[in-house]
C-alpha positions in Angstrom: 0.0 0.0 0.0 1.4 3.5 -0.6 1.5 6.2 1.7 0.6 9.6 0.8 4.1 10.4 2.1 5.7 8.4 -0.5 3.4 9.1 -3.9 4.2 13.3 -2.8 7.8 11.7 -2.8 7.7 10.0 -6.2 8.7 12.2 -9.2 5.9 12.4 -12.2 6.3 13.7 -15.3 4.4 17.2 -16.3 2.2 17.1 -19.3 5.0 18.6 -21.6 7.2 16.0 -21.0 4.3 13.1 -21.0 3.6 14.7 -24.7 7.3 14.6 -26.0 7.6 11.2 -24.8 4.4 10.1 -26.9 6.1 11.9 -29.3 9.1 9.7 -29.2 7.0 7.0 -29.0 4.9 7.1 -31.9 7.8 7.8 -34.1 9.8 4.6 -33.1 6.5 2.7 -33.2 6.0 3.9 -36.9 10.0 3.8 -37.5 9.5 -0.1 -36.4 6.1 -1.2 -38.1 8.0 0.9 -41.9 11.0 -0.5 -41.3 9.1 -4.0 -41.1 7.0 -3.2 -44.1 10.5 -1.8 -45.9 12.0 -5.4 -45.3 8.9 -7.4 -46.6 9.1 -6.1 -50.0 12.7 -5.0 -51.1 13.8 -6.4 -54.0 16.8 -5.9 -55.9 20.4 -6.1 -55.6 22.1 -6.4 -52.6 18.5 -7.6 -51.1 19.8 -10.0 -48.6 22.0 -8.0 -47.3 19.6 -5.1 -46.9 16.7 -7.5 -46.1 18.6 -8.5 -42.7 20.1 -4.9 -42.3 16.6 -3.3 -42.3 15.4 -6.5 -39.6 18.4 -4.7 -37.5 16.6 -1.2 -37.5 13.4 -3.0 -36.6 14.3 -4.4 -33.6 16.5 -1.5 -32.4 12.8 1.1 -32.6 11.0 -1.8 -31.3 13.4 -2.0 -28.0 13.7 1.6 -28.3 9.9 2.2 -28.2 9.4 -0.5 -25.4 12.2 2.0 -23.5 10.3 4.9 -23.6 6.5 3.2 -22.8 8.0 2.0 -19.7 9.7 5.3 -18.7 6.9 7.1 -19.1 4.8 4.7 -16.9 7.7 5.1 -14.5 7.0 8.6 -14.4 3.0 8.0 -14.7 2.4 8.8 -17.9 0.1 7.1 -19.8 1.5 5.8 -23.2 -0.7 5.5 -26.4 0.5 2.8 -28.8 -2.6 2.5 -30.5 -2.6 1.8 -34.4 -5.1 5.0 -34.8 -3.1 7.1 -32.5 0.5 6.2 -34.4 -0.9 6.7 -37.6 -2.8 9.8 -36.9 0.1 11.5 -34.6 3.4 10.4 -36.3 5.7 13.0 -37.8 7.4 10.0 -40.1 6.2 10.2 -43.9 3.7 7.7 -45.1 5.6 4.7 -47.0 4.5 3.7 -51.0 2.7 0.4 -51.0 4.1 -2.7 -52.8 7.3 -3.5 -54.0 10.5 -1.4 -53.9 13.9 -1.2 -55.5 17.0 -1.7 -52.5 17.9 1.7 -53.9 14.7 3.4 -52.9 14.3 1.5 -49.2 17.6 2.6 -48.4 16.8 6.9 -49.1 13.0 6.1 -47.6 14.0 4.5 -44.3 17.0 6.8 -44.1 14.7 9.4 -44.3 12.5 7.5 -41.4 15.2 7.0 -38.9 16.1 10.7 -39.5 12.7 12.1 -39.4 12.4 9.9 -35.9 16.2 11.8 -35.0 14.5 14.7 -35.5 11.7 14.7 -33.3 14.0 13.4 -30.6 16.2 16.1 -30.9 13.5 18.8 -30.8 12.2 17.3 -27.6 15.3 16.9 -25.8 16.6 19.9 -24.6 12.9 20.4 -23.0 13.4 16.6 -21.5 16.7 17.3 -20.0 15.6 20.5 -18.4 12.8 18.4 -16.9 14.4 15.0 -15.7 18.0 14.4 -17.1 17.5 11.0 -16.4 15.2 10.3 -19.2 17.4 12.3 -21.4 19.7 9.9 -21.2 17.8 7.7 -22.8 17.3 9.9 -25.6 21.2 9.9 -25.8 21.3 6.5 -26.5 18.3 6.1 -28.7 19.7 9.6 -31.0 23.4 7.4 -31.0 21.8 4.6 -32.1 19.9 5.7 -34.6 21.8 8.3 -36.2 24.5 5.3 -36.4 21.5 3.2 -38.3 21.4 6.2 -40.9 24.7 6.7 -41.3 25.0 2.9 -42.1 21.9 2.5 -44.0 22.4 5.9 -46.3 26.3 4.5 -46.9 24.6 1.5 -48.9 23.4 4.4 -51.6 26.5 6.4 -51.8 29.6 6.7 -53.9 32.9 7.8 -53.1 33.5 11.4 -54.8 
C-alpha cells in the first residue's frame, strides 16, 4: 500500500514531457512497423544484405519504443501505442505500398530514422531540463539511430 508520504515523494512527469515522450514513442513505433513493411518487400540487388540490415533497424525502434512506454509509466504517464493514435500523430512520412527497388528503401528508411532523429532532438533539450534522467535515454536512442542512418544511407552512396 502507498502512503501519501511516499506518492508526494515519487517524481511524475508534467504534461509537456508526457507529450514529447508520446512523441518519441509514436515515431519509433512507426519507424518499427515501416521498417518491417521496408523489409517485406525489397527487392533488388544487394536484397539479402539489406533485407537482414533493415530487420536490425526494426528491432532496435522496437526496444527503443518499449524504453520509452515503460519510462513514461515510471513517471505515470500514460502511453498510447494505439494503431489509430501512431498513424494519426506520427511525424514520419507515409511509405509507397508494394514493392520497392533496394535503392529506394535505403533513401525512404533513411529518411524514417532521421525524421524519428529529428523529433528526438526537438524534444530533448525540453526533457533534459525536466528529468535528465530520461534524457539519457534519448542519448542513447539519438546514437543509435543516427548510427542506423549513417549505415543504412552508406549503402546508396559513392565515393567522390
Amino acid at each position: 500500500m502507498t502512503t501519501h508520504m511516499e506518492s508526494d515523494i515519487a517524481f511524475r512527469a508534467s504534461s509537456q514531457l508526457a507529450g514529447n515522450l508520446q512523441r518519441v514513442l509514436v515515431d519509433l513505433i512507426t519507424l518499427h512497423l515501416n521498417g518491417k513493411q521496408a523489409h517485406w518487400n525489397v527487392v533488388g540487388h544487394n536484397f539479402r544484405d539489406l533485407h537482414l540490415q533493415l530487420d536490425e533497424i526494426v528491432d532496435s525502434a522496437r526496444e527503443s519504443s518499449d524504453t520509452i512506454a515503460e519510462r513514461m509509466r515510471a513517471l505515470d504517464a500514460v502511453p498510447d501505442g494505439r494503431p489509430r493514435t501512431v498513424a494519426s500523430t506520427t511525424a514520419l512520412p507515409v511509405l509507397p505500398a508494394g514493392e520497392q527497388d533496394t535503392t529506394v528503401v535505403v533513401d525512404l528508411v533513411t529518411t524514417q530514422i532521421r525524421t524519428a532523429v529529428a523529433t528526438v532532438r526537438a524534444v530533448h533539450d525540453d526533457t533534459d531540463a525536466e528529468d535528465p534522467s530520461t534524457a539519457d535515454l534519448l542519448h542513447a536512442i539519438i546514437n543509435q539511430l543516427e548510427k542506423q542512418a549513417w549505415m543504412l544511407s552508406s549503402e546508396n552512396r559513392t565515393r567522390g
